[in-house]
MITIMAR-277839 format. One line per 10 residues: for each residue x, y, z of N, C-alpha, C. Coordinates in steps of 0.02 Angstrom, whole numbers. Last residue first. Layout:
# MITIMAR-277839
X/Y/Z/X/Y/Z/X/Y/Z ~ ...
***
This chain:
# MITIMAR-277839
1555/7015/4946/1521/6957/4993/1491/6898/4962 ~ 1702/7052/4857/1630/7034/4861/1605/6978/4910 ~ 1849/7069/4939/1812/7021/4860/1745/7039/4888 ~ 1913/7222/4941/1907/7177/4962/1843/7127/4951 ~ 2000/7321/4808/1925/7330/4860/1941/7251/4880 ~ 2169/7373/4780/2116/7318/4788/2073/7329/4827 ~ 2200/7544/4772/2208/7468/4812/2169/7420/4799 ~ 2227/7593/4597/2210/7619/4688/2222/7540/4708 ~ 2329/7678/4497/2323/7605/4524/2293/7627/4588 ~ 2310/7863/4468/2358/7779/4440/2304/7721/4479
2255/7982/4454/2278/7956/4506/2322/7901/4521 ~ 2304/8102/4338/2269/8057/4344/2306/8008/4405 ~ 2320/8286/4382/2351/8216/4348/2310/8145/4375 ~ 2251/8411/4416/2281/8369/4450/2325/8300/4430 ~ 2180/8550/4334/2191/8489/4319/2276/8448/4391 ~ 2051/8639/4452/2132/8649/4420/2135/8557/4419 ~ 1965/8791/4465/1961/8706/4466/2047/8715/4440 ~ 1964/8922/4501/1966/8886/4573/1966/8790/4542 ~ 1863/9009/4387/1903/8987/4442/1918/8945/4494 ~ 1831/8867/4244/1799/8937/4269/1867/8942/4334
1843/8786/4162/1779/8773/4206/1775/8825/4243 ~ 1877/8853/4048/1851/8801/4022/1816/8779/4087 ~ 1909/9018/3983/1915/8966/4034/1886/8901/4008 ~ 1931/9066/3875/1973/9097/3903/1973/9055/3958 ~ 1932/8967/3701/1910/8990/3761/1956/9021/3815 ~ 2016/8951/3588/1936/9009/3590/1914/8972/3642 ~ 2131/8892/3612/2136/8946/3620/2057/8990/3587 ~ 2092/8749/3683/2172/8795/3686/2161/8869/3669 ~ 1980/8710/3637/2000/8723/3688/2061/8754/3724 ~ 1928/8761/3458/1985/8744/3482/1972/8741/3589
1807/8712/3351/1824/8758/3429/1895/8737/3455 ~ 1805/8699/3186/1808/8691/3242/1839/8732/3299 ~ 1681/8684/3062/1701/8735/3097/1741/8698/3162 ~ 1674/8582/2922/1637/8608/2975/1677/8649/3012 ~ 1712/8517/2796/1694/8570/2804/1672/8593/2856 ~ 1787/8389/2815/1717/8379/2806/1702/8460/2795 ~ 1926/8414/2812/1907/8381/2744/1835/8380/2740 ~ 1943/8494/2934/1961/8530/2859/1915/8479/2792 ~ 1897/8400/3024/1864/8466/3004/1860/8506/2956 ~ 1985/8329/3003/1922/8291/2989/1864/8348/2970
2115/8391/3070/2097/8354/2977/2030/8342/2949 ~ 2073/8402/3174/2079/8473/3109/2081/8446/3057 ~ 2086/8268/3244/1993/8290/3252/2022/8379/3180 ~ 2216/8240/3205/2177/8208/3192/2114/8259/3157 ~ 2261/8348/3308/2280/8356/3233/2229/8311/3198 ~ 2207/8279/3442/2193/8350/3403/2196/8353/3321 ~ 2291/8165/3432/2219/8159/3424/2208/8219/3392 ~ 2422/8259/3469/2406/8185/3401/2344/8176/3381 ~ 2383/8327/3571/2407/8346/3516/2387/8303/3470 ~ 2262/8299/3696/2320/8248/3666/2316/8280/3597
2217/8364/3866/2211/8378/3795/2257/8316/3765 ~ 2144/8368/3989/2191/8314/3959/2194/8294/3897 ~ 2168/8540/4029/2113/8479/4015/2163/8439/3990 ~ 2261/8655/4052/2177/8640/4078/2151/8588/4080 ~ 2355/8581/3946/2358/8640/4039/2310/8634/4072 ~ 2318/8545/3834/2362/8495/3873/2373/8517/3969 ~ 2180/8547/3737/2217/8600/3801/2253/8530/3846 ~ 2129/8515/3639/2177/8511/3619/2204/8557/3681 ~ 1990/8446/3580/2023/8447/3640/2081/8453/3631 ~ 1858/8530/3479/1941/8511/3482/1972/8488/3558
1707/8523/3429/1763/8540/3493/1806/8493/3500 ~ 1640/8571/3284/1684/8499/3312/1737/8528/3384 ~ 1491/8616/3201/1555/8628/3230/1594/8573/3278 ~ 1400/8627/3047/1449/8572/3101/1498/8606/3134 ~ 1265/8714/2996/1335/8713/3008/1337/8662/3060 ~ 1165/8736/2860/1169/8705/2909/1256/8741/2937 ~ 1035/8799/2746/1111/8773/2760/1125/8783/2846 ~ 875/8752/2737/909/8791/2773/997/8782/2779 ~ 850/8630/2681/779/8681/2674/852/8736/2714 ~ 939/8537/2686/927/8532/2630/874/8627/2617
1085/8513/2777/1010/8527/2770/981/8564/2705 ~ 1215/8466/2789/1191/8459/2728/1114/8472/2727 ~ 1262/8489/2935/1291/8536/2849/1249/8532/2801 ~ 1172/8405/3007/1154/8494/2986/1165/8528/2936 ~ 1239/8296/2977/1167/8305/2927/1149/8358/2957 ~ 1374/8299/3010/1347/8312/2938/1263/8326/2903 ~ 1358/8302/3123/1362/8369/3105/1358/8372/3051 ~ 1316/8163/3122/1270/8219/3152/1287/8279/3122 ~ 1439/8103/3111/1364/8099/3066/1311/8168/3080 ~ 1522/8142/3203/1530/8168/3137/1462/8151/3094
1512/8067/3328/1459/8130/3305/1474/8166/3240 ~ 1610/7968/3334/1542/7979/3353/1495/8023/3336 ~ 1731/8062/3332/1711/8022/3274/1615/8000/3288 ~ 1684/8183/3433/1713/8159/3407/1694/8128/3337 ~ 1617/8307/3470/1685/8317/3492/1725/8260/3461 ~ 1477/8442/3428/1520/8378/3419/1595/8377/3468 ~ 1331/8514/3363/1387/8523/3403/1426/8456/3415 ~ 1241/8596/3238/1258/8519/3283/1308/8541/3316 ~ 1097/8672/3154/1155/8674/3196/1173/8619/3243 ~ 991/8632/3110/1042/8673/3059/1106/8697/3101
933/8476/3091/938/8499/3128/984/8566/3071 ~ 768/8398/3008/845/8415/3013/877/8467/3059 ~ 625/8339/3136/659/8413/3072/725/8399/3088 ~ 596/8219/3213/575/8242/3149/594/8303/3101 ~ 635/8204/3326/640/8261/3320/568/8277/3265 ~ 647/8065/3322/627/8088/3367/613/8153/3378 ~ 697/8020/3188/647/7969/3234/603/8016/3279 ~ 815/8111/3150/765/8094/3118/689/8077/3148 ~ 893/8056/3274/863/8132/3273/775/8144/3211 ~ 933/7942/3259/867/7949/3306/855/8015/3317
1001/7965/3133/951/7916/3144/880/7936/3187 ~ 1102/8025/3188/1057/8068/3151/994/8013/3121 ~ 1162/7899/3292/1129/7994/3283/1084/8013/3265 ~ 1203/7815/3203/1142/7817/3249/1108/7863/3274 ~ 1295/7858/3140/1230/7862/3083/1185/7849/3129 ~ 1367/7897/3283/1377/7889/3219/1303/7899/3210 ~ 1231/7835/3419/1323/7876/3412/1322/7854/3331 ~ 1168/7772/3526/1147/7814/3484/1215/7870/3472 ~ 1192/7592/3502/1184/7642/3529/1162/7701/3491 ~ 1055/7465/3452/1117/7501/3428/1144/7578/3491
1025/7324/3573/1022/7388/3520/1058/7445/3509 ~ 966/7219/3646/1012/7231/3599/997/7277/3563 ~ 964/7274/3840/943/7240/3736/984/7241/3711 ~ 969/7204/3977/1000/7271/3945/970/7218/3864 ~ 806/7211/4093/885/7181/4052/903/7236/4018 ~ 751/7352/4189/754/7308/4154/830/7267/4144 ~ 687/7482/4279/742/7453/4259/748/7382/4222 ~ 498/7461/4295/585/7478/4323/629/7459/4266 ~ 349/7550/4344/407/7534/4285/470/7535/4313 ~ 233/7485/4420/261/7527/4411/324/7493/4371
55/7462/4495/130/7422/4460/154/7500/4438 ~ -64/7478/4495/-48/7452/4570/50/7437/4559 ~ -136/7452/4376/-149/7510/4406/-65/7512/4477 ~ -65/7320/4283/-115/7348/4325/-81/7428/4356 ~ -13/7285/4117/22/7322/4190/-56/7343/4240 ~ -24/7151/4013/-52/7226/4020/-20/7242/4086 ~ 67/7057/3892/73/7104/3958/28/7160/3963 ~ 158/7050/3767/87/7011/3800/62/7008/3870 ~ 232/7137/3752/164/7159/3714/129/7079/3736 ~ 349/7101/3847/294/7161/3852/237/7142/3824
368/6917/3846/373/6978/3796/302/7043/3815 ~ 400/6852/4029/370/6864/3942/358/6921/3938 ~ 452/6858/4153/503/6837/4088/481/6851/4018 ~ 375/6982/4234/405/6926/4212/456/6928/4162 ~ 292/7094/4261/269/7062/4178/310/7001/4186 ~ 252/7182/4356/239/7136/4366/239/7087/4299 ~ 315/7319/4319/362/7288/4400/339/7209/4400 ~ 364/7335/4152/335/7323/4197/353/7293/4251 ~ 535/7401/4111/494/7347/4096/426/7357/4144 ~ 672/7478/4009/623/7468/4075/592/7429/4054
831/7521/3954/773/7481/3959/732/7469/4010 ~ 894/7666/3930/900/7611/3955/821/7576/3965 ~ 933/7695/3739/894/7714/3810/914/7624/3843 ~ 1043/7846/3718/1036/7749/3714/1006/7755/3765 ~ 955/7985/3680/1007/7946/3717/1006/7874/3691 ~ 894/8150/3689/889/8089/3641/969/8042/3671 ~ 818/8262/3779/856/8220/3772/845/8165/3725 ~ 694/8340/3772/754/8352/3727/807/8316/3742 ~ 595/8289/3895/575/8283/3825/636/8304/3756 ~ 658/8335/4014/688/8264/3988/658/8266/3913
733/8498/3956/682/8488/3984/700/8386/3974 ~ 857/8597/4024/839/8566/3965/800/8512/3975 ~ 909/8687/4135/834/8692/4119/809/8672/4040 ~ 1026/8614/4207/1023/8678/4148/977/8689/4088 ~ 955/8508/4272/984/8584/4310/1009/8652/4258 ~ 970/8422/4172/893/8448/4206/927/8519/4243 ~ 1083/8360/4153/1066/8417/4103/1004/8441/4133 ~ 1099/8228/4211/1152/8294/4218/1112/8342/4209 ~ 961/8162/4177/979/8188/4259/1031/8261/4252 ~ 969/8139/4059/931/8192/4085/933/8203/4148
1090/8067/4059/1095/8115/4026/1036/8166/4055 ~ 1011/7945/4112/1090/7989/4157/1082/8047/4134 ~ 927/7913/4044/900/7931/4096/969/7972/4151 ~ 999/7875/3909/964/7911/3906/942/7955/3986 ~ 1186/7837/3907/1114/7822/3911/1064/7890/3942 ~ 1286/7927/3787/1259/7905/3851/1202/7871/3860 ~ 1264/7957/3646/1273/7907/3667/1275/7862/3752 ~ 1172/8119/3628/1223/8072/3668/1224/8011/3674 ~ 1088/8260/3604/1083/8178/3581/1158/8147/3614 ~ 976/8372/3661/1037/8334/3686/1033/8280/3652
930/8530/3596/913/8445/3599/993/8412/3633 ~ 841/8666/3579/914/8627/3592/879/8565/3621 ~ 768/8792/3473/774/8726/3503/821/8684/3519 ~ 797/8960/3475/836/8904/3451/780/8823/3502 ~ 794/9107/3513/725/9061/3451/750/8987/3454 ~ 898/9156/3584/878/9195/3499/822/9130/3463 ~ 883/9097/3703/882/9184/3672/868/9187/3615 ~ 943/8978/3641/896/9002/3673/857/9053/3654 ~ 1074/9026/3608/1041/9016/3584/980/8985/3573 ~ 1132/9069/3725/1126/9101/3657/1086/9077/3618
1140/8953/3820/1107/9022/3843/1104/9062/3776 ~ 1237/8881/3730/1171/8833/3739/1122/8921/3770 ~ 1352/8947/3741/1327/8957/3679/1251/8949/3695 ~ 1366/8935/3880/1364/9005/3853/1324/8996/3791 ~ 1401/8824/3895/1360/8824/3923/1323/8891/3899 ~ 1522/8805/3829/1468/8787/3796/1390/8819/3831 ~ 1602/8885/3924/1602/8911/3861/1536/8893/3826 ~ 1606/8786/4021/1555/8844/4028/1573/8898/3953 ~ 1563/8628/4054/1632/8683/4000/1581/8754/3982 ~ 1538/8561/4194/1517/8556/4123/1569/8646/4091
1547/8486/4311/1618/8481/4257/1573/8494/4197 ~ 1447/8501/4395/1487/8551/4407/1559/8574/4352 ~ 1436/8357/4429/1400/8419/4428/1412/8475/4388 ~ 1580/8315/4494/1535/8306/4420/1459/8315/4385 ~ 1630/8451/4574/1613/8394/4563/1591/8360/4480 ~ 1783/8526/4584/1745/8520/4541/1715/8448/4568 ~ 1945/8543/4641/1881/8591/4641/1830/8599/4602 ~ 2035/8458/4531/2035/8463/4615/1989/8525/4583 ~ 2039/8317/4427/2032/8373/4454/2013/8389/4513 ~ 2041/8178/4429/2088/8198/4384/2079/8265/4387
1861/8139/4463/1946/8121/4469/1977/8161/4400 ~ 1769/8242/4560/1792/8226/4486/1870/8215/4479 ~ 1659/8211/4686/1734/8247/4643/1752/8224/4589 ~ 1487/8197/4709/1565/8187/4709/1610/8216/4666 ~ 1376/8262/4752/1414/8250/4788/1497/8241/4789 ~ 1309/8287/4612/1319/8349/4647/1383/8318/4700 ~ 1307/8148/4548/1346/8197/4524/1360/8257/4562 ~ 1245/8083/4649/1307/8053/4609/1350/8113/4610 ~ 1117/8140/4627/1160/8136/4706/1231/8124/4698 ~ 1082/8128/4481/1092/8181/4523/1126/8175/4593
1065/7962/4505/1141/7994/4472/1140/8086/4514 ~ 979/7949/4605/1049/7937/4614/1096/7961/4550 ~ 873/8017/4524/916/8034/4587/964/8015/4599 ~ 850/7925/4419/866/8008/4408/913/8045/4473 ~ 830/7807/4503/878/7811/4439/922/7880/4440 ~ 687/7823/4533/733/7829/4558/826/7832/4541 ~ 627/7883/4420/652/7920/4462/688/7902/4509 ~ 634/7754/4371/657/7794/4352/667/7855/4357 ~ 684/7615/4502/638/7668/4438/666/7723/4413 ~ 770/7468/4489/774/7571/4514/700/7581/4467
803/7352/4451/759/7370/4507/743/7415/4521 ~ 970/7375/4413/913/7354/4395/871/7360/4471 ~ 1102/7433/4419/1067/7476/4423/958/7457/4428 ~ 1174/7318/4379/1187/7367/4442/1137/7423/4473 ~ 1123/7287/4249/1128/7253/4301/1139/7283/4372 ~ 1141/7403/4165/1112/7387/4164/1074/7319/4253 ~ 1280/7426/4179/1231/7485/4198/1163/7438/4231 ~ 1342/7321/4132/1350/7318/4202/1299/7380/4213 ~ 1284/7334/3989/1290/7270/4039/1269/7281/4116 ~ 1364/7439/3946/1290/7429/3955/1270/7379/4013
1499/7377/3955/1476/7441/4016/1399/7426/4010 ~ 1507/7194/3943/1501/7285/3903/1459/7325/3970 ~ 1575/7057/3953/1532/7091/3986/1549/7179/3968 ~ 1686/6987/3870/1615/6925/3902/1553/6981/3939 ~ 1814/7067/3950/1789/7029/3903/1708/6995/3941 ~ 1781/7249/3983/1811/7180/3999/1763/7135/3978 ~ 1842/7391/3892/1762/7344/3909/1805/7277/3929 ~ 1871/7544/3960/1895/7487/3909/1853/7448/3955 ~ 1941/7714/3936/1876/7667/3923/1924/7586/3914 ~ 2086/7813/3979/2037/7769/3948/1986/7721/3960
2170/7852/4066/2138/7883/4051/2076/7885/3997 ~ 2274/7756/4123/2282/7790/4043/2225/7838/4054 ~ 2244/7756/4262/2318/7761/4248/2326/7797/4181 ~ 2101/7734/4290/2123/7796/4325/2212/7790/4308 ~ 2069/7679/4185/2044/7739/4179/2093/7772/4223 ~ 2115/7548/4202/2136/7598/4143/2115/7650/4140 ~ 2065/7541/4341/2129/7536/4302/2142/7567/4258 ~ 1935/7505/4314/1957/7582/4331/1996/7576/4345 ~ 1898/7431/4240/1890/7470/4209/1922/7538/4224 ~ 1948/7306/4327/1979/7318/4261/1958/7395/4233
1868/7328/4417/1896/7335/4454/1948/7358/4377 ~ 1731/7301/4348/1739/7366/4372/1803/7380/4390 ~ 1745/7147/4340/1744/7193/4267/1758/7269/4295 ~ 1751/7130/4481/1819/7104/4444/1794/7143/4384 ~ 1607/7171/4512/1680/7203/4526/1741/7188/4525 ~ 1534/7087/4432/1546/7148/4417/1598/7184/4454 ~ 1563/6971/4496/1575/6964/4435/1565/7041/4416 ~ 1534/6971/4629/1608/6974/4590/1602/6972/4519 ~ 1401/7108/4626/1406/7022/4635/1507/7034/4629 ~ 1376/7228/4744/1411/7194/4679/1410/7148/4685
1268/7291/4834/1318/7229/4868/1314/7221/4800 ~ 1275/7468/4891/1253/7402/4856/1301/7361/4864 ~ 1305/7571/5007/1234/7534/5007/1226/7465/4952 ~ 1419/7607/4980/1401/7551/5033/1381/7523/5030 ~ 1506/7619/4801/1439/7639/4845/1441/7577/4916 ~ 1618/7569/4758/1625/7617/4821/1561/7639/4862 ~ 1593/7489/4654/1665/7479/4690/1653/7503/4769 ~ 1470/7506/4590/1488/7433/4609/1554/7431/4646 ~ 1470/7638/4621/1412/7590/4611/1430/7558/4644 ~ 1581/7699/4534/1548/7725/4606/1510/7678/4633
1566/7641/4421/1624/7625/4454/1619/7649/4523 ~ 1460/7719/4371/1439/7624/4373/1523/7612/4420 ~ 1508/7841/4358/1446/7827/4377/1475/7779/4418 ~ 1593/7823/4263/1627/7857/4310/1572/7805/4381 ~ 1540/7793/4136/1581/7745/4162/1607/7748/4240 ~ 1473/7894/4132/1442/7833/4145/1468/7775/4183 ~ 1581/7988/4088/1528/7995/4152/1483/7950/4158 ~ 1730/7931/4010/1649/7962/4008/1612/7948/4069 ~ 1878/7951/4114/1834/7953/4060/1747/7966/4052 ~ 1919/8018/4241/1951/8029/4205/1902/7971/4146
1863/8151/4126/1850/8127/4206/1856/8069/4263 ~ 1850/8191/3992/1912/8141/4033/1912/8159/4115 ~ 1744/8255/3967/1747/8186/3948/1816/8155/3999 ~ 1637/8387/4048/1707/8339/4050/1694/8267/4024 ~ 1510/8442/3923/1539/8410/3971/1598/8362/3978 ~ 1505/8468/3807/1461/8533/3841/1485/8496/3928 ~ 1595/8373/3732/1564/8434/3701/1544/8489/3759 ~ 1620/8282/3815/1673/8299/3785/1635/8359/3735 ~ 1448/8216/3829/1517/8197/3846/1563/8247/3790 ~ 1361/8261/3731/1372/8281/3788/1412/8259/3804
1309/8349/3553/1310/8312/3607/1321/8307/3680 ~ 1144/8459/3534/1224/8432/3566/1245/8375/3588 ~ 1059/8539/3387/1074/8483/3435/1164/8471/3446 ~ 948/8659/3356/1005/8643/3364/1033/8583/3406 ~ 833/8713/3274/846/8665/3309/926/8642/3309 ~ 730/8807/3191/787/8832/3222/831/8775/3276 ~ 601/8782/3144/655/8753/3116/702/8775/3143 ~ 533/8877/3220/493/8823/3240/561/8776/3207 ~ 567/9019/3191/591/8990/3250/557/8901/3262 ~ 615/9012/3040/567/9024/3079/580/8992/3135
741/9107/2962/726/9033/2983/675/9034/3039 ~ 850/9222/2859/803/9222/2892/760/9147/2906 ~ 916/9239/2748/926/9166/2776/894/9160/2824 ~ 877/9357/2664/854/9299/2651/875/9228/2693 ~ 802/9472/2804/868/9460/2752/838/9372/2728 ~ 727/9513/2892/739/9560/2829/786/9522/2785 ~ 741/9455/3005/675/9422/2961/700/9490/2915 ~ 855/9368/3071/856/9447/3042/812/9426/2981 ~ 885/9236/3107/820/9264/3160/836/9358/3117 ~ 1000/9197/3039/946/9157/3039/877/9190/3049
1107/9282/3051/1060/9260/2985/987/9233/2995 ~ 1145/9277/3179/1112/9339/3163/1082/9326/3068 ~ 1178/9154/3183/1109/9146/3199/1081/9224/3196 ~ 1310/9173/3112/1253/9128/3076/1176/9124/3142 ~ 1362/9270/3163/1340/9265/3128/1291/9228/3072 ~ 1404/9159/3298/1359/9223/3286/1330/9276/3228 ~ 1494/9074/3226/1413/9070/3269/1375/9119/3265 ~ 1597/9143/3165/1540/9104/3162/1481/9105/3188 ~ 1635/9227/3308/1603/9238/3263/1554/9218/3226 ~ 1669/9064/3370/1623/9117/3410/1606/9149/3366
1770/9050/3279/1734/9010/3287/1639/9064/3309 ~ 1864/9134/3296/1829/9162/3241/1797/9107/3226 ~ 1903/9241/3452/1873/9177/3417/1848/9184/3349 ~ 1936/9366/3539/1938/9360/3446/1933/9288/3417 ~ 1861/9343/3658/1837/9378/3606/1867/9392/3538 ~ 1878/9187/3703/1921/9238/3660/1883/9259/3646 ~ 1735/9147/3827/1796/9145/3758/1802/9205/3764 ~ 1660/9181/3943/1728/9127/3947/1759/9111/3882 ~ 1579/9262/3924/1628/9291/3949/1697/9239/3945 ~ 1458/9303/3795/1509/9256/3797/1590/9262/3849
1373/9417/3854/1344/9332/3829/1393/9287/3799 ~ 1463/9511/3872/1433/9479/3903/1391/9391/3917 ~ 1536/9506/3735/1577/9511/3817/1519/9483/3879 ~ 1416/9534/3644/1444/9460/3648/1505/9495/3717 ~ 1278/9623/3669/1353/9639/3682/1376/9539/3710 ~ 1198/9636/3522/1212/9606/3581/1284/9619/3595 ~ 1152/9659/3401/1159/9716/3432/1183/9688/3508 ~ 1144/9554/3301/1197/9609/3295/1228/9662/3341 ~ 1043/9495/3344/1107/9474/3364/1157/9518/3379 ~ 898/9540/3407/917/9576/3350/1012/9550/3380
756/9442/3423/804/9483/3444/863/9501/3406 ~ 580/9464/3421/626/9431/3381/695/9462/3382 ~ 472/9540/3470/529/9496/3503/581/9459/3500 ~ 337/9522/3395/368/9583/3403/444/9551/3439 ~ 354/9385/3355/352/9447/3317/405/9500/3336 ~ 412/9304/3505/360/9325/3454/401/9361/3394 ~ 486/9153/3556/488/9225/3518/420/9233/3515 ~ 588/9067/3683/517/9068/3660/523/9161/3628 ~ 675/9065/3760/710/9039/3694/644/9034/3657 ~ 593/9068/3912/654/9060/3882/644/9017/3809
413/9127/3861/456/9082/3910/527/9083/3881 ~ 404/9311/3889/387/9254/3839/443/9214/3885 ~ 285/9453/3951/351/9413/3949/349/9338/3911 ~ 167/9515/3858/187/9461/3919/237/9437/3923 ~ 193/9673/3842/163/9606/3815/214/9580/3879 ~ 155/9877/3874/195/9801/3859/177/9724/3865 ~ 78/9939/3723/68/9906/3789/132/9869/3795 ~ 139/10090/3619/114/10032/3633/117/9991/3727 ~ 24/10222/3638/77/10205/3652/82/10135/3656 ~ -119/10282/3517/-90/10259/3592/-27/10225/3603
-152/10280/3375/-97/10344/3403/-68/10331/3483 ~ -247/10190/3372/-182/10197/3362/-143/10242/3351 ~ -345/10246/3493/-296/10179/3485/-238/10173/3431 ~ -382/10351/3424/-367/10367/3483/-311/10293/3496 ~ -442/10297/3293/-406/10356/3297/-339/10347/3365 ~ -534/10228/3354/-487/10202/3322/-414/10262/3311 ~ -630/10340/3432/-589/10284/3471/-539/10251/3424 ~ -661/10394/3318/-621/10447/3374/-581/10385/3396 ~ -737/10333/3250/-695/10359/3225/-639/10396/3285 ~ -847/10297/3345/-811/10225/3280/-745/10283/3302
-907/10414/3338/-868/10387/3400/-835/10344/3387 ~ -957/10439/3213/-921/10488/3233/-877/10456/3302 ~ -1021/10337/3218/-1005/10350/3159/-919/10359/3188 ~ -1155/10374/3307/-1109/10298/3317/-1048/10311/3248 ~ -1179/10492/3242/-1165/10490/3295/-1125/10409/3317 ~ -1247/10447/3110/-1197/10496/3137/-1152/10489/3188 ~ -1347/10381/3175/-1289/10333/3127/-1228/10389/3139 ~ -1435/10463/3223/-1406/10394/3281/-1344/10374/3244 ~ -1476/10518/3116/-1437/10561/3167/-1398/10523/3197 ~ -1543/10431/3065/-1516/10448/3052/-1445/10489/3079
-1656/10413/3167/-1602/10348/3140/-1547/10408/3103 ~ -1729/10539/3123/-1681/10521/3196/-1637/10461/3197 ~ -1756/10547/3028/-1716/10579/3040/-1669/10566/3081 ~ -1852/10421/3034/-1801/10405/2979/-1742/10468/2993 ~ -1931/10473/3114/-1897/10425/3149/-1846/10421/3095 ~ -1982/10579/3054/-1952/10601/3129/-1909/10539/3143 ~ -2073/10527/2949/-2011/10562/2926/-1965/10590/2983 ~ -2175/10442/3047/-2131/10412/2991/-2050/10456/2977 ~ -2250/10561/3084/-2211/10513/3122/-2154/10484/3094 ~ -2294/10621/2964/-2244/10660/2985/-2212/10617/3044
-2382/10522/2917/-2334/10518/2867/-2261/10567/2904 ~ -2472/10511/3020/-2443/10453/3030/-2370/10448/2981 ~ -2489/10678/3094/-2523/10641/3078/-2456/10568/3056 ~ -2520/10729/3267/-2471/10721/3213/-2492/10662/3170
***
């Protein structure tokens, strides 16, 4: 065969080859998308895709909200505004990366009149009743005042010359911060919650909220805890309702190196062999009011488009959702206004509807958009009054 008919056999036969790879291209694409789709990897809680982007409208709220009124027109709310948000067909549609919602925690998603804020509850366990620590007197004459008024009015109150920070701070010094984490967790699972029978303080969080915080999740949401509590309590409560410590924003409590002394951190390196404790208490602002949305700013970095609230404290906050500038926002304000269930106070109430009416934000009533507030078997008891004198400090 001579060299010109070689030539014209191979250019056929390439040829043919193209065909043929051509023709199989074509079958297999074919064949793939006419194939059924695969199922995809389950996604972590409150984590979306695309395809996964969940459709509000179609949820059965009886389920995902069993402890409210189903004719709440709070609850509505809500639910209409995050079926805006995540319905990528419509214009209020919000990418799950801006979907950030922040709570507070005392008296929002947890018992505030226990009988007051859960810090206070804490540090009165501490220095009055824990065995294991030896109070100086000078903290259990301030402790002994605090839980007076707590356990007769039902109020906070700072004894002169020395602030709750203070005594956290001091009572608690030397802990790390796990160790810290534990004793409040031990704190809280173990003990009872004054001013109610069948509940520890564990256990006193308002399962209505708890509902929303599971909603919105589900639907794309980032949830953040901001609270004037201090910071390392707050992530103790809230770790069991798989809010990670990185979404807490708090008054933090101060640590230090185990080996730095009296002088200033930054002239301090920490060896290998050292570890971080508990510290003095600083001076610094808590994180309540314009401090809020301060350290949301600081720490978040994106406006938030949903806040949650219960008092004057957090009216900043819900304002700077209302007023988000890239996404309209909403403030909602939980009302304490259940005198049966909870140690509701009318007068205050009316107060917290005025504030709601004049700022524009939405509020939850506890009286009547929820059907429970801790569920069966807890029941309000009345506050205990005057206990006995502890016997003086060693």
């Amino acid at each position: 065969m001579n060299e010109k008919k070689k030539i014209t056999l191979r250019l056929i036969a390439a040829f043919l080859a193209g065909v043929v790879l051509t023709a199989v291209a074509a079958y297999v694409w074919i064949t793939l998308k006419s194939a059924p789709a695969q199922p995809q990897e389950p996604t972590a809680p409150g984590e979306q895709t695309a395809e996964s982007e969940p459709a509000p409208e179609g949820a059965d709220l009886s389920k995902a909200f069993p402890s409210w009124d189903p004719e709440s027109a709070a609850l509505s709310d809500l639910v209409a505004f995050v079926k805006d948000c995540t319905d990528r067909s419509g214009p209020g549609y919000l990418d799950p990366a801006d979907r950030v919602a922040v709570f507070d925690m005392d008296g929002t998603i947890l018992c505030e009149k226990a009988p007051v804020y859960v810090d206070y509850c804490l540090t009165i366990y501490r220095v009055l009743e824990d065995p294991t620590y030896a109070a100086t007197e000078a903290e259990r004459d301030a402790m002994l005042q605090v839980r007076e008024h707590a356990y007769t009015e039902g109020k906070t109150f700072s004894p002169e010359g020395i602030t709750k920070d203070d005594l956290v701070a001091s009572a608690f010094a030397g802990m790390t911060p796990e160790e810290f984490r534990a004793y409040v967790a031990d704190f809280a699972e173990k003990t009872d919650v004054v001013g109610f029978d069948g509940m520890t303080y564990g256990e006193s969080f308002y399962k209505p909220m708890l509902e929303v915080i599971a909603y919105l999740r589900e639907n794309g949401f980032d949830v953040w805890m901001v609270s004037a509590c201090e910071r390392e309590v707050v992530r103790a409560l809230v770790e069991p309702l798989g809010i990670p410590f990185d979404r807490v924003i708090a008054t933090d409590v101060p640590y230090e190196a185990s080996g730095k002394g009296d002088g200033p951190a930054d002239k301090y390196n920490m060896g290998s062999d050292e570890t971080i404790l508990l510290g003095a208490p600083l001076d610094e602002v808590e994180c309540g009011k314009s401090g809020k949305a301060a350290a949301i700013a600081r720490e978040i970095g994106k406006r938030p488009v949903l806040a949650f609230g219960n008092s004057a404290g957090d009216y900043s906050m819900l304002n700077y959702a209302e007023g988000n500038p890239g996404h309209a926002g909403m403030g909602f304000l939980v009302v304490c206004d259940d005198v049966t269930r909870e140690y509701g106070s009318a007068e205050k109430a009316a107060e917290y509807y005025g504030e709601v009416e004049n700022n524009g934000w939405t509020a939850i009533s506890m009286a009547n958009d929820w059907a429970t507030i801790y569920g069966d078997g807890v029941t309000k008891t009345g506050l205990p009054g005057v206990e006995e004198d502890l016997p003086a400090a060693a």
